[in-house]
C-alpha positions in Angstrom: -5.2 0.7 -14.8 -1.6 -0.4 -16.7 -0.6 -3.3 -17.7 1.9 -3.8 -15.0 -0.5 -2.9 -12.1 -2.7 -6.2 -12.4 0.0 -9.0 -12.4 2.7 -7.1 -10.4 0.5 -5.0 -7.8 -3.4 -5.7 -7.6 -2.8 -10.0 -7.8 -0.4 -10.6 -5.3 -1.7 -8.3 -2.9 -5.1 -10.0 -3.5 -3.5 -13.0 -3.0 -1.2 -12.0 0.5 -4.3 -10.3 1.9 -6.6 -13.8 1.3 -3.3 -15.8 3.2 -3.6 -13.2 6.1 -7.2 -14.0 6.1 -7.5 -17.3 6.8 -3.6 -18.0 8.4 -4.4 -17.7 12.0 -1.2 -19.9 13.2 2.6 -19.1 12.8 3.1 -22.7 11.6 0.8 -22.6 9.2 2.2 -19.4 7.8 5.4 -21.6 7.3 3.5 -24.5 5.5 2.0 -21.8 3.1 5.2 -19.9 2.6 7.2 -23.2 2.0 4.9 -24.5 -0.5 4.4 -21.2 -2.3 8.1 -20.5 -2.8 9.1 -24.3 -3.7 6.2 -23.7 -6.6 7.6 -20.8 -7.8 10.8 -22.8 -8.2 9.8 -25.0 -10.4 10.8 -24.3 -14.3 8.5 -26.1 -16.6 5.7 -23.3 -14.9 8.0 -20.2 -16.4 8.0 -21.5 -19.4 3.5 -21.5 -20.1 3.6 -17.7 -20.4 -0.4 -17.9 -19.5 0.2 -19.4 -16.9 3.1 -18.1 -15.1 1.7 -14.2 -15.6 -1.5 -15.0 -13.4 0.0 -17.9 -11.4 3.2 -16.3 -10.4 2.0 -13.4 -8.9 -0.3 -15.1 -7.1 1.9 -17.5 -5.7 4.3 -14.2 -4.8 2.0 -12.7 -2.8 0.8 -15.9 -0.7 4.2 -16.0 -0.2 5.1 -12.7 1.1 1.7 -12.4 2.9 2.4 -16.0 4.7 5.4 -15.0 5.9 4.5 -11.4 7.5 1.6 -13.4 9.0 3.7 -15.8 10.6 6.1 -13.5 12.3 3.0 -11.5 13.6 1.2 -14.5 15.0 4.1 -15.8 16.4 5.0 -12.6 17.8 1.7 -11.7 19.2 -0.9 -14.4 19.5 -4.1 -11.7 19.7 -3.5 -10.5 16.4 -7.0 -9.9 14.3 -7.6 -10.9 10.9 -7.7 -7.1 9.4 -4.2 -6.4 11.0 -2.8 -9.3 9.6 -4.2 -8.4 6.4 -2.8 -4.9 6.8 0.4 -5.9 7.3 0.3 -8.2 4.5 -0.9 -5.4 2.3 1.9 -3.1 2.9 4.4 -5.3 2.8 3.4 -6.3 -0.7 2.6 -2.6 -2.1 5.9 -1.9 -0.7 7.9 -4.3 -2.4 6.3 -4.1 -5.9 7.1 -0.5 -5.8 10.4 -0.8 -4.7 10.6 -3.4 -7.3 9.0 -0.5 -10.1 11.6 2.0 -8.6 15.0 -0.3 -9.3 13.2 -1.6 -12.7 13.1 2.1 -13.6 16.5 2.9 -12.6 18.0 0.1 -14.8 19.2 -1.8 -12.2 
């Protein structure tokens, strides 16, 4: 495994797939969102480089896996736990290579 797989792919989709677990409530998928993304926000945590290469990522992927979560319970109120968690899981494979792909390119 690189060194780039852990903190950028394997720990926030850990982390989005544990949020699809136990969200099971579109409101509560905003709570989670909100509070993950107003975290990541603040600086003094990008400055502890210890912290911010396991914290971030985690915080990322609750994030991204709060919000897909939300929109599919709100969407569809029967949805189970392992779609949820599917959905979560693509979404965040998807974006960290996408993110790999324009880090590659240089843009």
């Amino acid at each position: 495994m690189s060194s780039f797989a852990l903190p950028f792919v394997v720990m926030p989709s850990i982390a989005a797939c544990m949020v699809a677990w136990f969200v099971t409530d579109w409101r509560l998928a905003g709570a989670i969102a909100a509070g993950s993304l107003s975290i990541l926000f603040i600086p003094a945590l990008t400055q502890v480089v210890s912290v911010a290469v396991y914290l971030l990522p985690l915080l990322f992927g609750a994030a991204i896996g709060a919000m897909v979560s939300g929109v599919a319970c709100y969407r569809s109120h029967d949805t189970t736990t392992w779609s949820r968690m599917l959905y979560a899981l693509v979404i965040t494979v998807t974006m960290a290579i996408l993110a790999f792909l324009f880090l590659s390119q240089g843009r």
